[in-house]
Every structure is written in C-alpha cells, then in structure tokens.
C-alpha positions as CSV (number, residue, x, y, z in Angstrom):
1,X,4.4,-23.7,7.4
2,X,6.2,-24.4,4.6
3,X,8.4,-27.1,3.7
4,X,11.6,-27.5,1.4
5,X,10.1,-29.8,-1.8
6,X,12.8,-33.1,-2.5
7,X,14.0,-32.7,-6.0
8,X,15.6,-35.5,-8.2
9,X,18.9,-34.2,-8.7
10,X,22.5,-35.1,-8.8
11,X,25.1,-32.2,-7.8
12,X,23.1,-29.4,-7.1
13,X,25.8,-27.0,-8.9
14,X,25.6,-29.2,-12.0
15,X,22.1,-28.8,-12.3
16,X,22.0,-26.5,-15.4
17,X,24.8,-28.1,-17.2
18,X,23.5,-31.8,-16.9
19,X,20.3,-30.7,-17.7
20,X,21.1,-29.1,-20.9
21,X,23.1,-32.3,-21.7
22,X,19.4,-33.7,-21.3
23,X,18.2,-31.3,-23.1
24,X,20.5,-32.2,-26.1
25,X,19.8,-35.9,-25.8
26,X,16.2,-35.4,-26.3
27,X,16.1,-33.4,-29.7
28,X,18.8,-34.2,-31.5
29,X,18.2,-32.8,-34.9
30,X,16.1,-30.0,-33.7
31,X,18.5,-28.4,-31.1
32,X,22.1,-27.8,-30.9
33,X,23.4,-27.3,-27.5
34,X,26.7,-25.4,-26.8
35,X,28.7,-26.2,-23.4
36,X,31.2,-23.1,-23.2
37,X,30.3,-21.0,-23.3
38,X,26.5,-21.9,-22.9
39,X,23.5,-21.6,-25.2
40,X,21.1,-23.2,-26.6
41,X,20.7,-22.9,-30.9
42,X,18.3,-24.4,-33.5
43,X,19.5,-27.1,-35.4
44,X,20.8,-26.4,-39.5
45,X,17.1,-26.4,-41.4
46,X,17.7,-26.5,-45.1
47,X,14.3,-25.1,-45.8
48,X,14.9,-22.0,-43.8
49,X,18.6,-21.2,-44.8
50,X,17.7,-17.8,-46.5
51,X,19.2,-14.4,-45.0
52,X,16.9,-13.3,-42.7
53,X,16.5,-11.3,-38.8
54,X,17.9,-13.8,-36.5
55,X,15.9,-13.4,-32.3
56,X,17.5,-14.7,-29.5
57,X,16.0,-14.6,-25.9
58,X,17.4,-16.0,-22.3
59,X,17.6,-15.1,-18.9
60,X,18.3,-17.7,-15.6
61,X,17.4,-20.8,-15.6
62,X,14.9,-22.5,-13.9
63,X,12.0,-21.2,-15.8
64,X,11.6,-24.1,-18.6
65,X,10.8,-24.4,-21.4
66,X,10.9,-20.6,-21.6
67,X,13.2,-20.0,-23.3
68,X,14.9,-22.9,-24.4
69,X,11.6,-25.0,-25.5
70,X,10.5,-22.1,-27.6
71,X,13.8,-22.4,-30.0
72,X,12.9,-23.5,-33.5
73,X,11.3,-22.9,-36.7
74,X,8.7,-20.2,-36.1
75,X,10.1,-18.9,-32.9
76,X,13.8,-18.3,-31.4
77,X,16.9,-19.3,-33.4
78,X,18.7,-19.2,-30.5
79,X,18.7,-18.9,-26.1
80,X,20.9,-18.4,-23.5
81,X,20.0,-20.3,-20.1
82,X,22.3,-18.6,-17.2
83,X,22.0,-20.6,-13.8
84,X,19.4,-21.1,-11.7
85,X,17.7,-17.9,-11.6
86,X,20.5,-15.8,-12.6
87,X,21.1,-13.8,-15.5
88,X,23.4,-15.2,-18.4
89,X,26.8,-14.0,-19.2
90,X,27.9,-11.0,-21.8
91,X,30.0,-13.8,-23.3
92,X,26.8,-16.0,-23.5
93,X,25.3,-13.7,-25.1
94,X,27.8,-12.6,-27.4
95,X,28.5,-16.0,-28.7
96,X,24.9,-17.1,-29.2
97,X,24.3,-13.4,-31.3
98,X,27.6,-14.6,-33.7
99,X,26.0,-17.8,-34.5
100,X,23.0,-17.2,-35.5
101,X,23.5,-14.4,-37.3
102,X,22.4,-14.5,-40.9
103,X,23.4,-11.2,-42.6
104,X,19.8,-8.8,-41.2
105,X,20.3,-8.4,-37.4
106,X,19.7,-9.7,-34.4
107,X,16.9,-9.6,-32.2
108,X,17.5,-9.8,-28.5
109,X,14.4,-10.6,-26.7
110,X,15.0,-9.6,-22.9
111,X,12.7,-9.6,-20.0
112,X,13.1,-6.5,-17.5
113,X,15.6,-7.5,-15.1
114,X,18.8,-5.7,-14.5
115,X,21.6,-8.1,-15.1
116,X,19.7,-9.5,-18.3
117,X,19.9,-6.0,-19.6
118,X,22.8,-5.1,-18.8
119,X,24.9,-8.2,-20.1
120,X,22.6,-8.2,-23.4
121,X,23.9,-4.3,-23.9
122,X,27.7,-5.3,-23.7
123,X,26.9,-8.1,-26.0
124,X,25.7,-5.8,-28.5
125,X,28.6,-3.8,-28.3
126,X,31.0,-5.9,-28.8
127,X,29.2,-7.6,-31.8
128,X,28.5,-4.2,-32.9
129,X,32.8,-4.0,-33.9
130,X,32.8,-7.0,-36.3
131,X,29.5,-5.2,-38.1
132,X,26.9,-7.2,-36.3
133,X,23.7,-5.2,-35.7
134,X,21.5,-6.2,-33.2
135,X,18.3,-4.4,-31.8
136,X,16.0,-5.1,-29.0
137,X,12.6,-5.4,-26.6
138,X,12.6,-5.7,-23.5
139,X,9.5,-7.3,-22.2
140,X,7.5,-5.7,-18.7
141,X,4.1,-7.2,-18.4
142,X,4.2,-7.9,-14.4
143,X,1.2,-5.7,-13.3
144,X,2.5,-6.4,-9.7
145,X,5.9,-4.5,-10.5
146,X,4.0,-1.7,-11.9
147,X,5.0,0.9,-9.3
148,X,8.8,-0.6,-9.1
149,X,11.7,1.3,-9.4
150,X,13.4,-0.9,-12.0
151,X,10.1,-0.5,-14.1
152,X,8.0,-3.7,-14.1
153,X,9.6,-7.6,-14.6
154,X,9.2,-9.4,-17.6
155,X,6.8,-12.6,-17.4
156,X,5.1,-14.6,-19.6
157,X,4.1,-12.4,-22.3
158,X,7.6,-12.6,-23.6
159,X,6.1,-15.8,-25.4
160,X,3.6,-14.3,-27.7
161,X,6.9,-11.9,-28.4
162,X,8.9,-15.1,-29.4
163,X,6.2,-16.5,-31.2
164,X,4.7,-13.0,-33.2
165,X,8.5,-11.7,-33.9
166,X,9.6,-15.1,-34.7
167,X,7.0,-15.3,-37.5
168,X,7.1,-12.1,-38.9
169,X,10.8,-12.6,-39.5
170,X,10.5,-15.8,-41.2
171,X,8.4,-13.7,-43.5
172,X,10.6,-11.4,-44.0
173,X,10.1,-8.5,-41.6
174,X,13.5,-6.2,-40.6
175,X,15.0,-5.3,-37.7
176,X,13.4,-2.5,-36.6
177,X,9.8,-3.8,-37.7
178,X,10.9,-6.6,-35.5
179,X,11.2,-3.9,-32.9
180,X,8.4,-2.3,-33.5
181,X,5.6,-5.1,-33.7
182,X,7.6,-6.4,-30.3
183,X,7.3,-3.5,-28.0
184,X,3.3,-3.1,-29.8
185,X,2.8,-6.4,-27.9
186,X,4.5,-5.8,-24.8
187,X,2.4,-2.1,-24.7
188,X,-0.9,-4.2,-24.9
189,X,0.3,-7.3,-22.5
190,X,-0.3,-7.9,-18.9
191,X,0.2,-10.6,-16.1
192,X,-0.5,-11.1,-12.7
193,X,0.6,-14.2,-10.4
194,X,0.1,-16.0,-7.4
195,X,1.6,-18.9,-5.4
196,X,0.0,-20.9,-3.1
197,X,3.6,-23.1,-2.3
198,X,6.7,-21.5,-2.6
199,X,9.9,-23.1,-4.7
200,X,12.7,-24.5,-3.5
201,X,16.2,-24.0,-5.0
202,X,18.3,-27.1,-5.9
203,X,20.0,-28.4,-3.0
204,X,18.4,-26.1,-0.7
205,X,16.8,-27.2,3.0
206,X,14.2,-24.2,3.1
207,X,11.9,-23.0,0.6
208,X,12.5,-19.4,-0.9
209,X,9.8,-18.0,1.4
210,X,7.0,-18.8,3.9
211,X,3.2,-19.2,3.4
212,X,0.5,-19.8,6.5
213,X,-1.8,-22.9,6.0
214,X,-4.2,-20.4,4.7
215,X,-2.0,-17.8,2.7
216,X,-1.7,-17.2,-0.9
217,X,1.3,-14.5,-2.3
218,X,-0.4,-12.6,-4.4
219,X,1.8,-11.0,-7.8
220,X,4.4,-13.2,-6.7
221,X,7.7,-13.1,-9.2
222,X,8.9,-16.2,-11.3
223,X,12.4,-16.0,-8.8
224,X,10.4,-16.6,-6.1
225,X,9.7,-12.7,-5.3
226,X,7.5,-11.5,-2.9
227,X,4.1,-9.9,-4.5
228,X,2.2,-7.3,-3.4
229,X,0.5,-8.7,-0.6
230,X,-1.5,-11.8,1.1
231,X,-4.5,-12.9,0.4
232,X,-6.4,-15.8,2.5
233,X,-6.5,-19.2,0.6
234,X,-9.7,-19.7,-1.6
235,X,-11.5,-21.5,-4.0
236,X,-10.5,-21.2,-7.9
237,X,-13.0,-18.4,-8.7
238,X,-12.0,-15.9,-5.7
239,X,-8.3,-16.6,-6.5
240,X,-8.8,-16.2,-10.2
241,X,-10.3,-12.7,-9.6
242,X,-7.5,-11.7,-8.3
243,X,-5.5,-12.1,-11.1
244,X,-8.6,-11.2,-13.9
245,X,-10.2,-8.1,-12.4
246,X,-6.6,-6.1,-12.0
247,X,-5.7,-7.4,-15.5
248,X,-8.8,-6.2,-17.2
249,X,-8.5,-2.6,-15.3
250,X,-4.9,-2.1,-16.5
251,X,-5.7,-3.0,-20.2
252,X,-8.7,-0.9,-20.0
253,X,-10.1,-3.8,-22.5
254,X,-13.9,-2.9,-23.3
255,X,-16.4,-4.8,-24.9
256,X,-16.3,-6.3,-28.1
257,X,-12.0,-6.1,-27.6
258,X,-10.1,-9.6,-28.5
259,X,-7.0,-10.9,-26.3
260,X,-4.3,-13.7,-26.7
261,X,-5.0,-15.3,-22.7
262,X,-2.3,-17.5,-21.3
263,X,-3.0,-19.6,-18.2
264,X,0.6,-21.0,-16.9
265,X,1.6,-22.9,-14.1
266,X,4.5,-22.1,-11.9
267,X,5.9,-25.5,-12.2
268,X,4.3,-27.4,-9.5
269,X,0.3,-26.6,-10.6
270,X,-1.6,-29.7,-12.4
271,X,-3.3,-29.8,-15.9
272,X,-6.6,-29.8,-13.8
273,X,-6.3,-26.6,-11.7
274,X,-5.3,-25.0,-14.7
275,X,-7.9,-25.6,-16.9
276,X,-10.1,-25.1,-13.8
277,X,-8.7,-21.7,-13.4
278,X,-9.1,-21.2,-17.7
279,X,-12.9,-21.7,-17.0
280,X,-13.1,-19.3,-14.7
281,X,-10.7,-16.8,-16.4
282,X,-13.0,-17.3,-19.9
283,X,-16.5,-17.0,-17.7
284,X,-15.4,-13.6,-16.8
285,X,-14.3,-12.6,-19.5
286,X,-17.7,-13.7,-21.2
287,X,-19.3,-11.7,-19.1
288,X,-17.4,-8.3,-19.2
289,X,-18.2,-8.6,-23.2
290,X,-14.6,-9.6,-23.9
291,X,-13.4,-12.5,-26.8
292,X,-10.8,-14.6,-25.8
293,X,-9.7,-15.2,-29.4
294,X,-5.9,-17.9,-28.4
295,X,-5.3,-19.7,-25.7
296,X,-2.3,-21.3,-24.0
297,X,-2.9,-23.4,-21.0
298,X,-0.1,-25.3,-19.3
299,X,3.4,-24.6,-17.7
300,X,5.3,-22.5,-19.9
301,X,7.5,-19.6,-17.5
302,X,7.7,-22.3,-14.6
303,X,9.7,-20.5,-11.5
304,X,11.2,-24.5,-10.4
305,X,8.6,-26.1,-8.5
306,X,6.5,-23.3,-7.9
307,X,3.0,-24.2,-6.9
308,X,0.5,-21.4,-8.2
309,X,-0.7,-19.7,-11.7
310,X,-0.2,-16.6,-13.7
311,X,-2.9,-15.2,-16.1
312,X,-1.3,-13.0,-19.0
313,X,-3.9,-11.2,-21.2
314,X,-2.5,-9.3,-24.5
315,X,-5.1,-7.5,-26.7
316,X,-5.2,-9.0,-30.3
317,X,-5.7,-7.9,-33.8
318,X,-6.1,-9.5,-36.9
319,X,-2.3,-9.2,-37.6
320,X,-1.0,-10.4,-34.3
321,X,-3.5,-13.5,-34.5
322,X,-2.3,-14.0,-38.0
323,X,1.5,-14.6,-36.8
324,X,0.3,-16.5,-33.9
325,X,-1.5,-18.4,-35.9
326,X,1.8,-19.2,-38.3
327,X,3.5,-22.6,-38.1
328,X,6.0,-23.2,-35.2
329,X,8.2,-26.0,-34.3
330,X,9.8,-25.8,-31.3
331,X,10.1,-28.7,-28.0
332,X,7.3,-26.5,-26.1
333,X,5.1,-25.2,-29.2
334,X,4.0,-26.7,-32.2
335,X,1.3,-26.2,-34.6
C-alpha cells in the first residue's frame, strides 16, 4: 500500500505564501511577487516597454513551475498561484489583469476546471468597467476526461499556449489573433497520464489515494484525480504505450505529420525515467512515420510529489514551430 511521502515544510497552511517569498528571493530582477492579494508578475524590462497584448495564466498551486516559472520575456507577463490545488481568487485575478495591462488586452490563459473559469469570468467583468478588455482560451488537452461532463481538464499543453501566444504577442499579434492561434493549439493538443505513486498534500498523514504493489493509475489528473482505470505495473515500453497509442488515435496524426512532444514528470519522476520514457515515446513515433520536430523533457505541470509521467503531443506547423522557436526568458524556460 501506499504511504504518505515526508515533505520539508514549515506550517503546512503557509506553504504557498512562504514559498512565493522563495520564489521572490530567487529572481529578483526577473519577477515581482505580490502578497495581497497574490500574484506573481514579470519584472519592468526596458526593452519590452512598448504597448502590446498582455497574457496571464494561473490556477492552484502545487503544480510548479507551471505557471509561475513560465513568467517572463517570451511567455506570461503575469500568474496567479491559488493554494494548493485550488483555484485562485476573482480578486487575484483582477489585480494581476490591472497590472499588466498595457493599452491592447489581456489574455487569460485558463485550464478547464470550474472554479478557474469561473473566477477568471468575474475578473473580466469587473476590469471590463474601467475599459479593460480581456479575452480568453481555455486549455482541455486531458484525453482521459474526454467523455467528462465538465468537458476535458487542462494539462500540460497549456505550455506551448504560454509559450506560442506569448511570442506572437511580443511581435505584435492582437487580441483576438491571440485567441485564435491559442484555441488552434489546444484543437491539435493532447495528453494522457499515469502515476505509479500517488501525492501527498502538505501536512497530510495519507496520500491522496491508494495504489497495489503492482498498480499503475492510468489518465490520472495533476490534483491527484483518479484516471480511467488500472493497469498492472510494467516496464517503460508497456507503460509508455499506454499513454502513445491513445494519443496518436485521438490526433488521428498520419505519416509524414510533425508534433511539439512533451514528456513531464509528476513531481516525483527522475531525469532518467524520463528520458527513458522519451526513447520510447520517439521509437514509436519513428515507427508510425511520425516527426517529432520539439521536445521538452522534465517536470514542468508537477501535481506535488507525484510519482508518474504525462506525454502531451500537439501537431506542429511551420508557424507554431517558428514561435516556439522565439526567444524566452523565464525561471523554467529559456532559449
């Protein structure tokens, strides 16, 4: 059975806070971090001052770096962490949208879960009064959610959103190009998940579920939500099949077709069972014809300390690769 994971913490209710004071400590210069209400903004860049489509992205924490490592030059002006695993405040929101604002819009950025959505709409509105215009996409890539009734969760192809939007705007692009190049991505992304240990929340004496000796959870969710179904504990090549071969049926991706492919660990995975698990993701892709043409691998949308690995695959074009390709400097990206 499973067991609770020991976590180097002080108060487990001041876990967010202190760690964005850590957060500030580490980049000073490069991030800004606001206490109350919370969020996260880049810091004043004198070469990227013009008036230009400002994006903002959050959700609970417990996920980093998404979203908070992705804020910088090339990527998000702005996030709002909300506590562990819950969704940030309206007010959050709201305040974060105000000060980044530049004079052409906001961008919210919000992954399919209810409370994100719905406090991101009443932020709008109310920085809709003072002549603020905001627009968003919300990002659903979970194939395992496919069948929900919420509509499927947002995952980790919210980072080649960031990154794509974030670089079209620095070029220029308006609001609702924004928009549209967004949800083009999140109609052409995908991501399936597995654990094989579950995470444990802060100051908490049981982990968030139970796994058998020799269970996986297969399309697990990045709060610790039960997937689909269990699978029995394998090596690397049956498990990654289990994420690839859904992945490639619900793109319909055919031969000669390039994607953007993100291995990421769930916070608790090593450097070596994810490249491990990259191998086999790229030999099967080799073999059904198809070019991997970026890669990320590492722990980007962590769900705490998580042991397991999502694949995303998003079909690319020569425009999408073009604004991955475009400088970024952020804590968790930069090229």
């Amino acid at each position: 059975m499973s067991v609770a994971r020991r976590q180097i913490v002080n108060d487990p209710l001041d876990v967010v806070p202190q760690a964005l004071r850590g957060l500030a400590r580490q980049y000073p210069g490069v991030l800004e971090v606001h206490e109350d209400p919370a969020f996260v903004a880049a810091a004043a860049d004198p070469e990227d001052a013009a008036p230009r489509v400002a994006l903002i992205a959050g959700g609970g924490s417990g996920h980093e770096p998404m979203h908070s490592g992705f804020v910088g030059r090339g990527m998000l002006d702005a996030s709002v962490p909300g506590l562990i695993f819950s969704s940030p405040t309206a007010a959050q929101i709201e305040a974060a949208t105000r000060a980044v604002d530049r004079g052409r819009g906001v961008l919210h950025v919000i992954k399919n879960y209810t409370g994100d959505v719905m406090n991101f709409g009443i932020a709008a509105e109310l920085v809709a009064d003072d002549g603020i215009e905001t627009a968003r996409v919300i990002v659903d890539d979970d194939l395992a959610t496919e069948d929900a009734g919420a509509g499927r969760r947002g995952t980790a192809a919210v980072i080649v959103v960031e990154k794509a939007c974030g670089a079209a705007a620095a070029r220029g692009a308006s609001l609702s190009e924004l928009v549209e190049l967004g949800e083009g991505i999140v109609g052409n992304a995908r991501t399936m998940a597995l654990a094989v240990e579950p995470l444990t929340h802060p100051g908490a004496d049981q982990p968030s579920f139970a796994l058998g000796p020799d269970e996986v959870e297969l399309g697990v969710g990045i709060h610790g939500e039960r997937g689909v179904g269990k699978v029995p504990f394998a090596t690397a090549d049956v498990l990654t099949g289990h994420l690839v071969d859904p992945l490639l049926r619900a793109l319909s991706l055919e031969r000669g077709e390039r994607v953007i492919a993100i291995v990421n660990g769930l916070g608790a995975t090593h450097p070596l069972e994810l490249s491990i698990v990259f191998d086999e993701l790229a030999g099967r892709l080799d073999d059904a014809g198809i070019e991997i043409a970026r890669s990320l691998v590492g722990t980007y949308v962590s769900a705490l300390d998580m042991g397991g690995v999502s694949i995303t695959l998003v079909r690319a074009d020569d425009a999408l690769l073009d604004l991955w390709d475009a400088p970024v400097r952020t804590p968790a990206l930069r090229w």
